[in-house]
N, C-alpha and C positions, 0 to 999 in steps of 0.2 A: 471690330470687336463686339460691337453691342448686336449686329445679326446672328454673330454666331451665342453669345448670350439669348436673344430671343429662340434660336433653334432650340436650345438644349432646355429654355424654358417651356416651350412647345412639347417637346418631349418626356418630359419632367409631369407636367400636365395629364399629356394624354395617358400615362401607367398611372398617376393619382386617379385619374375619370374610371379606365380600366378597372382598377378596386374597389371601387361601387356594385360596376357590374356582376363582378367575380364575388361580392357579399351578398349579392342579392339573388344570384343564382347557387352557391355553392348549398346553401341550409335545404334546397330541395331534397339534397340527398341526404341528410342527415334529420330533420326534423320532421315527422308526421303532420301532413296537413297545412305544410308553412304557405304560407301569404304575405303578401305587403300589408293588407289590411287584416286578416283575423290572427295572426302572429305578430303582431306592429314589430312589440318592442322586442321578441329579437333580431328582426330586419335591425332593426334600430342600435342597438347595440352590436349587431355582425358589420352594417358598414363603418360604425365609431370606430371600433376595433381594427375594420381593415385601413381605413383611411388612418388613420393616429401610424399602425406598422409600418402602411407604404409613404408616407410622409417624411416619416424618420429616417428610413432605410434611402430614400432617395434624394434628402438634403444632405448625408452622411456621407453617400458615393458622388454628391454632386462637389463635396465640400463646401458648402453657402458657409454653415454656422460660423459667427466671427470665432478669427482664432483664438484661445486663450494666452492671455500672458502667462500664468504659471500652470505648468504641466505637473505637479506633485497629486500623487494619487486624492489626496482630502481635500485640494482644490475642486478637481475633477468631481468627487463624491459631494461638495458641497455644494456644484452647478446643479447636479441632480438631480438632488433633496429639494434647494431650490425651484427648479423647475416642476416637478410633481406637485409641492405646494401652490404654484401657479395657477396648475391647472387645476386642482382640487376650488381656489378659492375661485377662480372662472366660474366651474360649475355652481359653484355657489351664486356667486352673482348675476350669474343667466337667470337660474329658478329664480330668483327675488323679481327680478325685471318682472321676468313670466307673469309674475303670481300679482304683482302691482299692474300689468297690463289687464288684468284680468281673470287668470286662471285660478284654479280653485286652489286653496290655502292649504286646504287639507285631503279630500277628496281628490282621489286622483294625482296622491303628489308624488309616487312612484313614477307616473308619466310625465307628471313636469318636467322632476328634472333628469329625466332619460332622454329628454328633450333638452335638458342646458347641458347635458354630457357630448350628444352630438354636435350642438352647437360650439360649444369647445374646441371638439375633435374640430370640426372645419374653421375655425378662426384660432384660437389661442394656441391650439399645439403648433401650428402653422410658422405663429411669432416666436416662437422657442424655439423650433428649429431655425429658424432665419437670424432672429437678432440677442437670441438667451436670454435669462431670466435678469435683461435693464430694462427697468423703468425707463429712466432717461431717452433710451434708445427706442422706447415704443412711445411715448411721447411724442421721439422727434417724428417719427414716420406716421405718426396719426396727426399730426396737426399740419397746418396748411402748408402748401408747398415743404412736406419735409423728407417725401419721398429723393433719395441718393442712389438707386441701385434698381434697377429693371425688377429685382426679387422685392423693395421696397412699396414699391407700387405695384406690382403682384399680390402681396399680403391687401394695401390699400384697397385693391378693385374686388376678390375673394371675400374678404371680411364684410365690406359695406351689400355684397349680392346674398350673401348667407344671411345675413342680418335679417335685410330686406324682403331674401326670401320667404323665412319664417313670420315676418310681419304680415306679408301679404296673404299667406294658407290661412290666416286664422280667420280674412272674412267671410269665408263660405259659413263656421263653426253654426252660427246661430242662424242659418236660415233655414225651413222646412221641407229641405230636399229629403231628407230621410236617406241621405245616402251612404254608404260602410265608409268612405273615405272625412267623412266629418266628425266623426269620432274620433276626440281628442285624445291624442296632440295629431293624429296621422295627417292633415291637410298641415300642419306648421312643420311636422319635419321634413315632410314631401316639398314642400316648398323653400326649407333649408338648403336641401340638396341639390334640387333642381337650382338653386341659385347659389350655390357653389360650383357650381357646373356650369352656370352660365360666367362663373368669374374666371373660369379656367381657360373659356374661351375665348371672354373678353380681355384677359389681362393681356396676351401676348399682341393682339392686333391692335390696342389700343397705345401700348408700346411702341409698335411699328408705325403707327400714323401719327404720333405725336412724341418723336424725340425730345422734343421743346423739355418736356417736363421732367426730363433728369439733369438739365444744364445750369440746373441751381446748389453742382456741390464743390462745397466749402473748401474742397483740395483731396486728393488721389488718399484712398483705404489703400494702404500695401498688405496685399492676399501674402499669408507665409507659409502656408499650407503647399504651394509649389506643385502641386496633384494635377493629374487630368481627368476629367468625369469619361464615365462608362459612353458617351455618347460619342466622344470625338472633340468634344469642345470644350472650352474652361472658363467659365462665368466666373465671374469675380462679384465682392459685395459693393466696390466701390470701380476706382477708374484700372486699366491694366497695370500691371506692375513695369518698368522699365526692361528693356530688353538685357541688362548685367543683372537685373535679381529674378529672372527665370529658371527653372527649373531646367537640364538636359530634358526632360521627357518633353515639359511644354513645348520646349524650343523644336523640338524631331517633329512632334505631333500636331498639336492644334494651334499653335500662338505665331 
């Protein structure tokens, strides 16, 4: 069960990575003069955008997100609400970080936080779609050993390489290369992405060589969603469901 969960997270991945590329090539045709670097920010906000779409749309057909206990429309509408405020207070507390690590306060604080908007997009919308707007439950997956689910230690390895990566862009910023990519924020979002990309590729192998680190849960998540993903295969958030509370489809197709 857990290979075929790695496939589908394999897969799941490589259309996330794909939506990079397809943001960062598409504005050729639509914007005069685009660049990575003398256009940053809307590179910037075309892959936030694409990455936050293809996120959504692909934990949505994969079914990850836990399922809800009440399905009443204002439940639904209050996950929402919820969850938007998440992300609004994310980007907020990206810029803050930012601007305490260093970045200017005021000058330049359109790119700050166009730079805690992307950062967002690659970690926090990520945990929405995976585990919704609990605390509790991103808690348990950020603190030690609290990873339960191949997608939990996916968020795990993604968040800490995105984090990292924009750590690391920003030491080229003050040295006297004179070069178009050190103009801030371009060397920290560049190096966001590229190290969300290196979490896309590390999450799945690192998965595969080290089962050890999901053998610490508490007792079997029952998936009630009963779906099978567009790939063939059916990830679940915790352990399989028993073979009496399968779905006909799982049972025909993937399980």
């Amino acid at each position: 069960m857990r290979d075929l969960e790695i496939k589908g997270m394999v897969s799941a991945h490589a259309i996330i990575a794909s939506s990079i590329f397809v943001a960062t090539v598409m504005p050729l045709f639509f914007v005069d003069n685009f660049s990575i670097y003398g256009t940053h920010l809307t590179w910037l906000y075309s892959v936030s955008g694409s990455v936050s779409v293809v996120n959504i749309t692909v934990f949505w057909l994969l079914g990850i997100s836990p399922p809800t206990k009440k399905h009443t429309l204002s439940y639904k509408v209050s996950r929402a609400v919820r969850s938007c405020l998440y992300f609004i207070l994310s980007c907020l507390l990206f810029h803050a970080v930012v601007v305490l690590y260093g970045a200017p306060l005021l000058e330049s604080a359109l790119e700050t936080f166009s730079l805690a908007v992307l950062l967002s997009s690659l970690t926090t919308l990520r945990c929405l779609c995976v585990l919704g707007p609990s605390v509790q439950a991103w808690i348990r997956v950020f603190s030690r050993e609290g990873a339960m689910s191949v997608w939990d230690t996916s968020l795990q390895i993604t968040t800490a390489c995105s984090v990292i990566g924009a750590w690391l862009g920003a030491f080229p910023i003050p040295l006297d290369w004179d070069r178009p990519w050190q103009v801030w924020p371009i060397s920290c979002s560049l190096g966001a992405t590229f190290g969300f990309l290196t979490g896309l590729v590390i999450a799945p192998a690192w998965i595969h060589w080290h089962p050890e680190v999901l053998g610490r849960s508490p007792g079997p998540l029952l998936w009630e969603s009963g779906m099978c993903d567009t790939f063939g295969v059916r990830p679940s958030i915790g352990l399989p469901l028993p073979s009496s509370s399968r779905s006909p489809c799982c049972l025909s197709r993937c399980c």
